[in-house]
C-alpha positions in Angstrom: 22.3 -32.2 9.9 22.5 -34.4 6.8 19.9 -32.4 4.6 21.1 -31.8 1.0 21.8 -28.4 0.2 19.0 -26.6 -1.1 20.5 -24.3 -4.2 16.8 -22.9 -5.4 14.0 -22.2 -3.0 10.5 -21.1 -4.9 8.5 -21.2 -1.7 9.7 -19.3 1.3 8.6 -15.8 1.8 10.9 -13.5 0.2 12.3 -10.4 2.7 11.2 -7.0 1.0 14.8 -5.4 0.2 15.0 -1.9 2.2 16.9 0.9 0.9 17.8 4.1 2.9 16.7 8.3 1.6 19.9 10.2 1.3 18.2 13.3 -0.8 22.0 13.9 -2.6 20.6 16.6 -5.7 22.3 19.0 -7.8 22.8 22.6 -6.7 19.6 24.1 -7.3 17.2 20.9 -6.8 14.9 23.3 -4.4 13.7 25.2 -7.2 12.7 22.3 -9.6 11.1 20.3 -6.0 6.9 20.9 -6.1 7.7 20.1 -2.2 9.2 23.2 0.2 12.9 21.6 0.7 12.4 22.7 4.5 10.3 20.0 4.7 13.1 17.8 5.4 13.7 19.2 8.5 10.5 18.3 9.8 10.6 14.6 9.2 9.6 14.3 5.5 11.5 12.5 2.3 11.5 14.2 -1.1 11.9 12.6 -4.3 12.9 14.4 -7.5 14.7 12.2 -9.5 18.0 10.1 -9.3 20.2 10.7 -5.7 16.8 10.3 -3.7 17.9 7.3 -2.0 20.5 4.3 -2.0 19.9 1.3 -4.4 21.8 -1.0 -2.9 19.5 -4.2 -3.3 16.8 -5.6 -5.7 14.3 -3.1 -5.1 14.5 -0.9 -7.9 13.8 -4.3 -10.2 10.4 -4.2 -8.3 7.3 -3.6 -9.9 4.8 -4.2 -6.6 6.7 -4.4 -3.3 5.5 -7.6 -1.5 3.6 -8.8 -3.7 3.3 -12.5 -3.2 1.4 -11.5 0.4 -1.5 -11.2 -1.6 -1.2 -14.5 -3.2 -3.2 -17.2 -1.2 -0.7 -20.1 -1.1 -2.2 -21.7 1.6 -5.8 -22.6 -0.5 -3.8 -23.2 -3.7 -1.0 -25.6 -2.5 -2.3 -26.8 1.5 -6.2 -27.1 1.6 -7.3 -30.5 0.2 -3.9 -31.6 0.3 -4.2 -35.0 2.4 -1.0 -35.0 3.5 -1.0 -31.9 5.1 -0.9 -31.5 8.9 -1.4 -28.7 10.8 -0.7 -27.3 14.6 -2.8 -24.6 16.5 -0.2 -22.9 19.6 -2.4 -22.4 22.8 -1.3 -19.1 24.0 -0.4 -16.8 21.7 -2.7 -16.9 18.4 0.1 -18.7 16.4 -0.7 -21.6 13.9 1.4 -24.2 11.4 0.8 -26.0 8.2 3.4 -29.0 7.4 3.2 -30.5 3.4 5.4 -32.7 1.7 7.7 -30.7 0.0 8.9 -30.8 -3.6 12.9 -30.6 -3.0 14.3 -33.9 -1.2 15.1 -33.4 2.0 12.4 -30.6 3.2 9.4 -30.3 3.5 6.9 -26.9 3.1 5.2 -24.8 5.8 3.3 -21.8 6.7 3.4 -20.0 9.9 0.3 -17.9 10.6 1.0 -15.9 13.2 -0.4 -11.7 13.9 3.0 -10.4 12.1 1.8 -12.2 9.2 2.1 -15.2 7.0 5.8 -16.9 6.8 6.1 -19.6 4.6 9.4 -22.0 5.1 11.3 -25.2 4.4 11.5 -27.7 7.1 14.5 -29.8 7.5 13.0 -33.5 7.0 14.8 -34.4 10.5 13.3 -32.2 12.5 10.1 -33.7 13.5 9.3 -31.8 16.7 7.4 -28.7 16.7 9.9 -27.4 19.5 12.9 -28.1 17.3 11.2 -25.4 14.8 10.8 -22.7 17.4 14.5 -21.0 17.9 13.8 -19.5 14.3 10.0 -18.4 15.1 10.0 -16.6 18.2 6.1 -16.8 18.4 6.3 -20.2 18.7 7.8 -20.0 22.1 4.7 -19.5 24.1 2.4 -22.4 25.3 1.7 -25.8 23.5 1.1 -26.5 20.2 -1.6 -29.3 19.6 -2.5 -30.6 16.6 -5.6 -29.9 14.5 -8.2 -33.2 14.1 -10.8 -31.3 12.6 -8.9 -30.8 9.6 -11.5 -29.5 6.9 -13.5 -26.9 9.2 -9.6 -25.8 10.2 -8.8 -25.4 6.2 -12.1 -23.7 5.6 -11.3 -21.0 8.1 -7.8 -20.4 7.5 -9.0 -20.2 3.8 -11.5 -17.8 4.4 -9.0 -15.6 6.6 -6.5 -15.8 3.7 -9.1 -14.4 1.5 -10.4 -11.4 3.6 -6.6 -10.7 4.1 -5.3 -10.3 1.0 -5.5 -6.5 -0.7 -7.3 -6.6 -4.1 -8.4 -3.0 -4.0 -7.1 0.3 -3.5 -8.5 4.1 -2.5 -6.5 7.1 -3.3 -7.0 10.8 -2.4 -6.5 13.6 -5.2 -6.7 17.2 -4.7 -6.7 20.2 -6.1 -4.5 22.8 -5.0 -4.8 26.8 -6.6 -2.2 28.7 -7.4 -0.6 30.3 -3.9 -2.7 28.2 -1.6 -1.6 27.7 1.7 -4.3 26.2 4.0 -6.2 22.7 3.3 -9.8 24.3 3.8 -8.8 26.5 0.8 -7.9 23.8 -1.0 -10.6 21.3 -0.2 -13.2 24.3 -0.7 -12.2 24.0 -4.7 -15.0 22.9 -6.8 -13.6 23.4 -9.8 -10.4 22.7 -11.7 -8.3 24.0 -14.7 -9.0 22.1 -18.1 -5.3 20.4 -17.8 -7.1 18.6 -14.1 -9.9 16.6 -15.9 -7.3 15.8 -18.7 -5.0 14.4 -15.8 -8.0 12.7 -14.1 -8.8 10.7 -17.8 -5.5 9.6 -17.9 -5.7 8.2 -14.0 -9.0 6.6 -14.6 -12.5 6.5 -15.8 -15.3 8.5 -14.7 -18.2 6.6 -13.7 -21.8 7.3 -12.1 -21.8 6.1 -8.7 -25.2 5.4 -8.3 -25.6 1.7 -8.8 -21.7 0.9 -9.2 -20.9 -2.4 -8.8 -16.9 -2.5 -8.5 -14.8 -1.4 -5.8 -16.5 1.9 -4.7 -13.8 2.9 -2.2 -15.8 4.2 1.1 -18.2 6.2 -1.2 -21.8 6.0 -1.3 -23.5 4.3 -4.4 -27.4 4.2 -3.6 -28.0 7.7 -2.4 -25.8 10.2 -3.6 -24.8 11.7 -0.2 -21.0 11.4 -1.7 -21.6 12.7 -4.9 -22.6 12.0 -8.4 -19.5 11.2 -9.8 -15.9 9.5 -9.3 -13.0 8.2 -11.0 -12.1 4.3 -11.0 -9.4 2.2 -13.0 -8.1 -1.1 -12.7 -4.2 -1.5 -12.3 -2.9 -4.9 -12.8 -4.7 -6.6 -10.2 -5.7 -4.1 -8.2 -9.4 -2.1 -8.5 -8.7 1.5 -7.3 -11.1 4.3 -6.2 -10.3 8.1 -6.6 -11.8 9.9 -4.0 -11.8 13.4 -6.2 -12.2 17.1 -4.4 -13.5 18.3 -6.7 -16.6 15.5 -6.9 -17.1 15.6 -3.8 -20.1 17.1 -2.3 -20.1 20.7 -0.4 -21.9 20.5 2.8 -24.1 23.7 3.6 -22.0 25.7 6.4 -19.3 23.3 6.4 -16.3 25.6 6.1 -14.0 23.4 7.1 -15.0 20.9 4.5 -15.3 17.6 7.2 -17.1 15.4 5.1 -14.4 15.8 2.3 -11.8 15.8 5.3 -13.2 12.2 5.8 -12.7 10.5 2.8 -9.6 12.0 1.5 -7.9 12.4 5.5 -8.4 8.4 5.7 -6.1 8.2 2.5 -2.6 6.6 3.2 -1.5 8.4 -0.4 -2.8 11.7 -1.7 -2.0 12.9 -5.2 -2.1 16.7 -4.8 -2.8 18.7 -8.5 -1.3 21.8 -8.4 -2.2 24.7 -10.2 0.6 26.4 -12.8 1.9 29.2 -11.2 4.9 30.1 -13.0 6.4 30.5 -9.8 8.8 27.9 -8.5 8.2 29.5 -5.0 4.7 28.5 -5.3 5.2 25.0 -3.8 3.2 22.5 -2.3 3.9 21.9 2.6 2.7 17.9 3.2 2.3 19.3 6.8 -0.6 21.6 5.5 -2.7 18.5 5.6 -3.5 18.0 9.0 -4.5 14.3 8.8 -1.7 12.0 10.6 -3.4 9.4 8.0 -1.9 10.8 5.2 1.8 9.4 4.5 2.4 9.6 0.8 2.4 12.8 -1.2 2.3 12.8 -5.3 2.7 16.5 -6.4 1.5 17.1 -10.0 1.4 20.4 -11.7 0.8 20.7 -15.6 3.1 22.8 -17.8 0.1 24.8 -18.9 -3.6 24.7 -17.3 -5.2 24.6 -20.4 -6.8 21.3 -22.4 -3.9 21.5 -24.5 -1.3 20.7 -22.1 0.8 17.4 -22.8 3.6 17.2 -19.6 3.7 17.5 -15.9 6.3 18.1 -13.0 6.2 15.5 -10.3 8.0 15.5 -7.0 7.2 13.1 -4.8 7.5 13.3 -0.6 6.6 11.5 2.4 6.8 10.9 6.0 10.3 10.0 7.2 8.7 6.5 8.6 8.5 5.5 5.1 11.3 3.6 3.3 11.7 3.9 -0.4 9.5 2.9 -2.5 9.7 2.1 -6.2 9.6 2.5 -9.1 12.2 5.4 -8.7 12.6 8.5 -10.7 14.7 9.2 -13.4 13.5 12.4 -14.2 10.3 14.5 -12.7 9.2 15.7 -16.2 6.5 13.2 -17.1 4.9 13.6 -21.1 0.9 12.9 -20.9 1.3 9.0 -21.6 0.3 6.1 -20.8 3.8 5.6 -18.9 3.2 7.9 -17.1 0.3 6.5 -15.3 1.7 3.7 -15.2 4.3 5.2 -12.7 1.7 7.2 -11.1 -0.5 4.0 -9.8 2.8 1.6 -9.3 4.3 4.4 -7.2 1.0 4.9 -5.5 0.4 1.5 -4.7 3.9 0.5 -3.9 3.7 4.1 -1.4 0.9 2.5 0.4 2.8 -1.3 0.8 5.5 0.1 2.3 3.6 2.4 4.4 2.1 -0.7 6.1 6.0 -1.5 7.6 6.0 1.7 9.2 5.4 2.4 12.7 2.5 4.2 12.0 0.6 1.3 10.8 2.2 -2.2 11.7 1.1 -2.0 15.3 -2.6 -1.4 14.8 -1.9 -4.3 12.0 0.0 -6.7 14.4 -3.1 -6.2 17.1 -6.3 -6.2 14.4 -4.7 -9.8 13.0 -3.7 -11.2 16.3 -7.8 -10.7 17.5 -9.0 -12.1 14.2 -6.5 -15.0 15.2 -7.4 -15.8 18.5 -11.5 -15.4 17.3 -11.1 -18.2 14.8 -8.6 -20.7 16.7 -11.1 -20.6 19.0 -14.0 -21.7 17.3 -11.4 -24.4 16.3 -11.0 -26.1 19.8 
């Protein structure tokens, strides 16, 4: 192969950097974890500061772990482009996208396939779609044939990139008593200390959910069956609903609180506001939450419940599946800043993102994409 040497490449799809949870702490960590350390035995990860996990790679210089996935580089740089060709494989729901490219000697692609979106250089001598296939494994099954309709193809595969990319998020937070143990306790808590609504107004906004016209998260904004109110806030470019205990509504003989169960158990990440104690025994069992939806834990508890209270303890835990996630802690003393929810939300919504890679989630993901796929190649043919 003759091909220059490419030194800088812009355009292929960047490999999220994965680091491993080694939990090395100081003597005495378990007292300053909100998290039981036992928990570790039963196939969860808990973060209280540095020694959490290795930082081997890039990761820690992160601020939104695969970001670019929500980017949609095939309407900005492919659609409309008439030079562009592009390849629909007959078997398995596989498609690619071929443009000039802007470094001699390559030229730019896009494999769509159900693990996802790839985008790569192509040598400019390899002109055969076969020749591409040792490094794309789904391109091994059936023929490829190439797209004539090209607009209706770019139209659909635009509108596909569009639904597919995340521009909203839903989080769960709730509030946990002093010494409680069981979720129905805790979800039964229709009330919080002064120090919870002053952490709620430095998560979000409150806002009437009647007639709200953002991102409303799963909850009902004509008829009030979820409630009056909620909390919402816009970080970076990502609208996020609170679904809020507290806010939600109590159903009459509903003791086991299913309604609340439904929006908070569909949560990927739950940030859990825990009552001060002054106990460090008081601490907070991921496995008390019986939903196998919930992967990411944020443990908050105020240095005093009152208004006047100005810091918070954070530990942070999650299911063993889950590879670190930044940003990653320093400390887990947190002043009531703006900072601070700043490393709230980016933790959150980094939690969730690599959530998605784990085994949990990336099957149900591989089969949902691969039957939107195979419905729109074949309106295609």
């Amino acid at each position: 192969m003759n091909t220059m040497q490419l030194l800088f490449d812009e355009w292929s799809s960047p490999v999220v950097p994965i680091e491993k949870w080694e939990m090395k702490y100081p003597n005495g960590w378990e007292q300053q974890s909100l998290i039981f350390a036992k928990t570790i035995e039963d196939g969860y990860c808990i973060e209280i500061g540095k020694g959490a996990c290795t930082q081997n790679t890039d990761l820690k210089e992160y601020h939104i772990v695969d970001i670019t996935s929500d980017f949609q580089f095939f309407e900005r740089y492919i659609s409309g482009n008439p030079a562009a060709e592009h390849y629909i494989l007959t078997e398995e729901p596989t498609a690619m996208s071929i443009i000039p490219g802007n470094n001699g000697g390559f030229r730019r692609a896009i494999v769509m396939s159900k693990k996802g979106n790839i985008r790569c250089l192509i040598p400019n001598e390899l002109i055969r779609i076969k020749e591409f296939q040792p490094a794309f494994p789904d391109l091994t099954r059936g023929e490829f044939y190439k797209v004539t309709d090209k607009m209706k193809f770019e139209n659909e595969i635009v509108r596909f990139e569009r639904m597919s990319a995340i521009t909203h998020y839903k989080f769960g937070v709730l509030y946990c008593k002093a010494h409680q143990t069981d979720e129905d306790e805790m979800f039964g808590n229709t009330d919080g200390c002064p120090a919870f609504y002053k952490f709620l107004d430095l998560l979000g906004t409150k806002i009437e959910l009647q007639g709200f016209d953002k991102y409303r998260g799963g909850l009902d904004v004509k008829s009030g069956s979820t409630g009056t109110w909620s909390y919402f806030t816009q970080h970076l470019c990502y609208e996020i609903m609170f679904h809020v205990s507290t806010l939600l509504p109590e159903q009459p003989g509903d003791l086991q609180r299913v309604e609340k169960k439904r929006h908070i158990g569909n949560d990927v990440v739950v940030i859990v506001f825990k009552e001060q104690s002054n106990d460090w025994k008081d601490q907070f069992d991921p496995k008390w939450l019986t939903s196998q939806f919930n992967h990411i834990f944020i443990i908050v508890q105020p240095d005093i419940n009152t208004e006047n209270n100005n810091g918070y303890s954070i530990t942070v835990g999650c299911k063993d599946s889950v590879n670190p996630f930044p940003p990653f802690m320093k400390t887990n003393h947190f002043n009531h800043e703006p900072s601070t929810r700043e490393f709230i939300l980016t933790k959150a919504v980094n939690g969730e993102r690599m959530a998605m890679f784990s085994t949990a989630f990336k099957g149900n993901a591989i089969k949902t994409r691969r039957e939107h796929l195979r419905m729109l190649f074949s309106q295609l043919k």
